[in-house]
C-alpha positions in Angstrom: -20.8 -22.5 -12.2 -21.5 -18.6 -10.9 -21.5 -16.1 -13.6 -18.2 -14.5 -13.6 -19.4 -11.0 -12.4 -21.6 -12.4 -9.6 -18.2 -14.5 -8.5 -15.9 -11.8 -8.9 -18.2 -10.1 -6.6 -19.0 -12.4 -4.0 -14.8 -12.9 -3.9 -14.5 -9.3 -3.3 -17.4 -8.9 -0.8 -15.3 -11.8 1.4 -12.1 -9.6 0.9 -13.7 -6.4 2.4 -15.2 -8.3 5.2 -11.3 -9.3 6.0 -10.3 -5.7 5.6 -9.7 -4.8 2.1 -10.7 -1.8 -0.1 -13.8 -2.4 -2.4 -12.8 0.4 -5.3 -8.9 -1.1 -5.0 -9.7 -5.4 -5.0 -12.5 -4.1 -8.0 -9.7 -2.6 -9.7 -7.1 -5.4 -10.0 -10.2 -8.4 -10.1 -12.2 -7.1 -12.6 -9.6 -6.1 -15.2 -10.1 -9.3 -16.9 -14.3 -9.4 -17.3 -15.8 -8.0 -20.1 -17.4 -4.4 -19.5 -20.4 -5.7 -18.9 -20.0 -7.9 -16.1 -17.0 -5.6 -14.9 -19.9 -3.5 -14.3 -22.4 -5.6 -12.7 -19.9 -6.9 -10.4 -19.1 -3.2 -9.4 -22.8 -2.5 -8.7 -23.3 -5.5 -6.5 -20.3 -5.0 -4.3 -21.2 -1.0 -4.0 -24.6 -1.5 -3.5 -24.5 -5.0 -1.1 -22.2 -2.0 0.9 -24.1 0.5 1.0 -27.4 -1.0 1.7 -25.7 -3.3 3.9 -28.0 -2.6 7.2 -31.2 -2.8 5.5 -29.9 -6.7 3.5 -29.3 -8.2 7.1 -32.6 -6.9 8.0 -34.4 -8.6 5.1 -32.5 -11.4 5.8 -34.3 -11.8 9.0 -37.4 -10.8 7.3 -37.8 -13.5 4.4 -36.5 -16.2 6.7 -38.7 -15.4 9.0 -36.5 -15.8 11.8 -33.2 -14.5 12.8 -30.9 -17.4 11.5 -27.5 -17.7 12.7 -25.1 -17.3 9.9 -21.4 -18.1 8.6 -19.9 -14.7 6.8 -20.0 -16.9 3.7 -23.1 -17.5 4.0 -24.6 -14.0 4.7 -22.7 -12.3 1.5 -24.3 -14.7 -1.0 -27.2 -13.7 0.5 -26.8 -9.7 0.7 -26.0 -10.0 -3.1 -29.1 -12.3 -4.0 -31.2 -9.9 -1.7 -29.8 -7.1 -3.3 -29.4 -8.7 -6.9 -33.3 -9.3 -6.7 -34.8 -6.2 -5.2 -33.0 -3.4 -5.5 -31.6 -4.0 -9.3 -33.8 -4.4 -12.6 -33.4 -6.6 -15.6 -31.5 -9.5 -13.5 -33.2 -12.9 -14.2 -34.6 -13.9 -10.6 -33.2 -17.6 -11.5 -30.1 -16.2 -11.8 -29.5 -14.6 -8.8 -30.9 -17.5 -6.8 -29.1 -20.1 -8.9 -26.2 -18.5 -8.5 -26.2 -17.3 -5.0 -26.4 -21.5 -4.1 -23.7 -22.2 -5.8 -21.8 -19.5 -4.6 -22.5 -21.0 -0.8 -21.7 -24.3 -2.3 -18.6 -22.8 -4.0 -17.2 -21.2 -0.1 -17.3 -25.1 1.5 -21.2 -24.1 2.8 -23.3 -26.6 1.2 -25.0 -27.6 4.5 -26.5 -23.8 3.9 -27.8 -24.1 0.4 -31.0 -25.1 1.3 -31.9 -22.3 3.7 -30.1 -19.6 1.1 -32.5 -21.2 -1.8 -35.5 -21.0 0.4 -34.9 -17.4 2.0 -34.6 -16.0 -2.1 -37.2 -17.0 -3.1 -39.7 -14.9 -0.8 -38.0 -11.8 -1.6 -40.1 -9.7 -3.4 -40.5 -5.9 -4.0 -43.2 -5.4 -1.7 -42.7 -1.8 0.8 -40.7 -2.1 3.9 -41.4 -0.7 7.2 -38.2 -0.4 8.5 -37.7 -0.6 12.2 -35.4 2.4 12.6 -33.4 5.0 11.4 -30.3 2.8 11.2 -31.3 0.5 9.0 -33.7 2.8 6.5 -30.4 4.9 6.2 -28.2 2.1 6.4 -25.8 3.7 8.5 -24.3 3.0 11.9 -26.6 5.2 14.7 -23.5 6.8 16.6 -22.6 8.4 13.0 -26.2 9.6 12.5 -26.3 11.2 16.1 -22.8 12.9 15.7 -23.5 14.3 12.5 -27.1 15.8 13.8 -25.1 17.3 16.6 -22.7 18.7 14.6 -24.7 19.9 11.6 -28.3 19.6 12.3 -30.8 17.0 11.5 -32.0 17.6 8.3 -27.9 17.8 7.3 -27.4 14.7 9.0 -30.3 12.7 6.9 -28.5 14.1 3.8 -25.8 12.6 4.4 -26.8 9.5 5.3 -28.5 9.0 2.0 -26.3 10.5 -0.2 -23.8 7.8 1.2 -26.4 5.5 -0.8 -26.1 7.0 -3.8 -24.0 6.7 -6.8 -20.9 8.8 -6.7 -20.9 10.9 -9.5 -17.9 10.6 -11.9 -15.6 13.7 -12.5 -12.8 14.0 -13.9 -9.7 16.9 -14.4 -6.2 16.7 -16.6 -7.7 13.1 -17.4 -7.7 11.6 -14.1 -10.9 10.7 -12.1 -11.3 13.4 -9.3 -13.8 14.0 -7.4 -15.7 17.4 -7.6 -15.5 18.3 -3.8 -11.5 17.1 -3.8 -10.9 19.7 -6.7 -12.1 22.3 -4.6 -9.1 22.5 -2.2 -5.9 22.9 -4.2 -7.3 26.4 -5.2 -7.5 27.6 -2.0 -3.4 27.6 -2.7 -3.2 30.5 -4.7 -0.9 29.0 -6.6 1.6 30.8 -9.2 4.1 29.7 -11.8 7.6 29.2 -10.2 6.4 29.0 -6.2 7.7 26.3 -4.4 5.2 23.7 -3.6 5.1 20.8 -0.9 2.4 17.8 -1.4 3.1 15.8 1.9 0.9 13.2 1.7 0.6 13.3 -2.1 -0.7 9.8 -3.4 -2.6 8.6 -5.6 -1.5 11.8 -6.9 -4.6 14.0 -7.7 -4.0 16.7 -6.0 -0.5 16.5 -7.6 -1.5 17.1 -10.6 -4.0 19.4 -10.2 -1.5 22.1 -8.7 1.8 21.0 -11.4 -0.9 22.9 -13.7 0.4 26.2 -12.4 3.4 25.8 -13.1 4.7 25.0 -9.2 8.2 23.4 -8.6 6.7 20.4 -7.0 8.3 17.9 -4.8 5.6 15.4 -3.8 5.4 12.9 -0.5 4.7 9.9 0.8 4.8 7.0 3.5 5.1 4.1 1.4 7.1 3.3 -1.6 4.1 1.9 -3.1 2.2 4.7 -2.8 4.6 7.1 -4.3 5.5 4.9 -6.9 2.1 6.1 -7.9 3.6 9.2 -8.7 6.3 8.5 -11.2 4.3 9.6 -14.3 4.0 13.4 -12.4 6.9 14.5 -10.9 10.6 13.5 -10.4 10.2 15.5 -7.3 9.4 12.2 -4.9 10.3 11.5 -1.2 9.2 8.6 0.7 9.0 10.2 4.6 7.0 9.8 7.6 5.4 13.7 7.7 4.8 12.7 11.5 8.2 13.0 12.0 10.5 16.6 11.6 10.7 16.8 7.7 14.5 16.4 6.6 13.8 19.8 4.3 16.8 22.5 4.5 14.7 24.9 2.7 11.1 26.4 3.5 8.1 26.2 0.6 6.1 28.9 -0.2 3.0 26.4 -0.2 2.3 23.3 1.0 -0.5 21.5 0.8 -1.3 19.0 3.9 -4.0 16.8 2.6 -4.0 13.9 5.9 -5.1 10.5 6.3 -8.6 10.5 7.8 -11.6 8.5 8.5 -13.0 9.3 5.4 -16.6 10.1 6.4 -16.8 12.5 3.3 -16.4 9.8 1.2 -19.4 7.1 2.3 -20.9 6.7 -1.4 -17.6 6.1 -3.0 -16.1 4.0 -0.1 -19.1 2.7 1.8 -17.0 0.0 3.9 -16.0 2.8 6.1 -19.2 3.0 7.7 -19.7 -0.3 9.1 -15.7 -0.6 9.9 -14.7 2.9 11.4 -15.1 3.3 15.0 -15.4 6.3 18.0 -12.3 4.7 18.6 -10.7 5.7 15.4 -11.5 9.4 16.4 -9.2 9.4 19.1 -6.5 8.1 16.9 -6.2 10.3 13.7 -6.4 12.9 15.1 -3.0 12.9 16.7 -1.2 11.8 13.3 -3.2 14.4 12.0 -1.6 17.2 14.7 1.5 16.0 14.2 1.5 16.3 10.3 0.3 19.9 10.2 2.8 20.9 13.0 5.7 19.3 10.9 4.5 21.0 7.9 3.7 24.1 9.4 7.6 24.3 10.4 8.5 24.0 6.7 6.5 26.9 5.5 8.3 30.1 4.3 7.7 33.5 5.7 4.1 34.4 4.7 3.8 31.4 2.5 0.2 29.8 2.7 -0.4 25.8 4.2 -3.8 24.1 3.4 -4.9 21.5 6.0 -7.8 19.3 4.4 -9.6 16.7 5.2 -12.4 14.6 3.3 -13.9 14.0 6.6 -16.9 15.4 8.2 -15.9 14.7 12.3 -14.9 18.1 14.1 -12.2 16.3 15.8 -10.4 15.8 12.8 -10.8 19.2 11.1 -11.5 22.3 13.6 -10.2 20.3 16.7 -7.1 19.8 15.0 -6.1 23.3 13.7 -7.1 25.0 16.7 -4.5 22.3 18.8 -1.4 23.9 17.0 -1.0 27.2 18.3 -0.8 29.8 16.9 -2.3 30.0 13.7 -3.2 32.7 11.5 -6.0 31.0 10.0 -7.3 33.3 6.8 -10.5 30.9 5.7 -12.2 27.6 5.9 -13.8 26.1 3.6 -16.7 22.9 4.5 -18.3 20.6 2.0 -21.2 18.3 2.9 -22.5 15.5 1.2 -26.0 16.0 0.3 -25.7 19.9 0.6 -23.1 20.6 -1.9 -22.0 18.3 -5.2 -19.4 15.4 -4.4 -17.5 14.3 -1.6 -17.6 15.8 1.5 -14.1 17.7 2.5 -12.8 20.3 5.2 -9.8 22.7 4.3 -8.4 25.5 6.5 -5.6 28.2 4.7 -3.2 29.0 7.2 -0.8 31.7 6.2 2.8 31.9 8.3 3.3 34.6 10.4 
């Protein structure tokens, strides 16, 4: 049989392809491996995801032809590719043994020939890589809209700090990213103020501004989500903030932190980048509108709102503020990956008039 972590993994891998969250499925199917091979399962998933475009490359490469492949098929060979060239210390047996059985495991034993075969040419030897998309592993339309928006040389920085390890911060206890610490600040938040999270969960940002002393009440969508929020405030509404918010009084600050695309986020959540679409960018951006416009009709007389964003697409950030007249925007604040520490984000402090 598979190792556990390399099983665990490959299970996971199959869920994302299907549409599921990497860091979420990790969380509930790795709670019962040791920490050890909770870990190594966590660095094959990330790293088969981020690296994605240059695995189906080598694919190609070490079977010497470009083989048509079942899904099942190709993720036990991204993680053997992976497993053997791009990680130390992992027995090459191991990963090749296991990356069979695996295939043999998902009904694909017709396949286990070619996936034996194809890992055992991979070796460590330099790749030329045949363009930008694939040494970058990232999608070409999100390279060329980043250069347009940012530069080249900003672009590039992104791109690979989407391949790197997220590094792990943490405030009040909870794991928080050091770019997504950045914007509750921006608040100016005081002991008593009254304070309006509208798209509050998992709750970071929460917290973060209960530390002032704010009389909270927190939001979300889904039930689930703000059951999420029990342990920080009894202050909880499930609502749709894309709809007139059912408030009889105004808050003095409200925080407007919207669903996105994510693009900020590529090294912590790199499934985005091989899922999101231009498409997408049409989309948000209208739920986006509509929740600052809601919110912005809940804030007090010279209270303060922060939009923010962890994406990196104008269309989502500018675009949007700029479409719900008439602000009186005081500051923005931009953080790219690459050029400043964490996640990417976008926040814009709009004061009422």
């Amino acid at each position: 049989m598979p190792a556990a972590a390399r099983t665990v993994a490959y299970d996971i891998l199959r869920k994302v392809d299907a549409g599921g969250f990497a860091s979420d499925l990790l969380l509930s199917r790795a709670a019962a491996l040791d920490s050890r091979d909770a870990s190594l399962a966590s660095e094959i998933v990330f790293g088969v995801l981020r690296y994605r475009a240059q695995l189906d490359y080598l694919i190609e490469l070490y079977a010497q032809r470009r083989p048509k492949l079942d899904s099942e098929v190709r993720a036990a060979l991204r993680m053997g590719i992976y497993q053997l060239r791009y990680l130390d210390r992992i027995p090459a047996h191991a990963a090749v043994a296991d990356s069979v059985e695996l295939v043999k495991r998902a009904r694909k034993r017709s396949a286990a020939g070619l996936v034996n075969a194809v890992l055992r040419r991979v070796n460590r030897d330099p790749v030329r890589w045949p363009s930008r998309e694939i040494e970058l592993s990232c999608p070409e339309w999100l390279l060329a809209r980043w250069e347009r928006a940012y530069g080249a040389e900003a672009a590039l920085g992104i791109a690979r700090a989407a391949l790197d390890e997220p590094r792990k911060d943490t405030r009040g206890g909870r794991t928080q990213d050091i770019g997504s610490q950045s914007i509750v600040p921006l608040l100016r938040l005081a002991r008593g103020q009254t304070f309006l999270d509208l798209c509050a969960a998992p709750g970071n940002k929460t917290a973060q501004a209960l530390e002032s002393g704010v009389r909270a009440i927190a939001c979300d969508r889904h039930h689930r989500r703000v059951a999420q929020l029990k342990s920080l405030t009894a202050n909880l509404v499930v609502l749709d903030g894309a709809r007139p918010l059912p408030f009889a009084r105004a808050f003095e600050r409200i925080l407007v932190d919207v669903p996105c695309s994510g693009t900020g986020t590529l090294g912590r959540n790199p499934e985005i980048k091989w899922r999101l679409t231009p498409a997408d960018l049409d989309r948000l951006p209208r739920l986006q509108a509509a929740l600052l416009a809601n919110a912005r009709a809940a804030l007090s007389p010279g209270g303060l709102l922060v939009y923010s964003t962890c994406s990196l697409e104008p269309e989502e950030n500018e675009a949007v503020v700029a479409a719900v007249p008439p602000p009186l925007l005081l500051e923005t604040m931009r953080r790219l990956p690459g050029r400043d520490p964490g996640d990417g984000f976008y926040a814009a402090v709009i004061k009422s008039q």
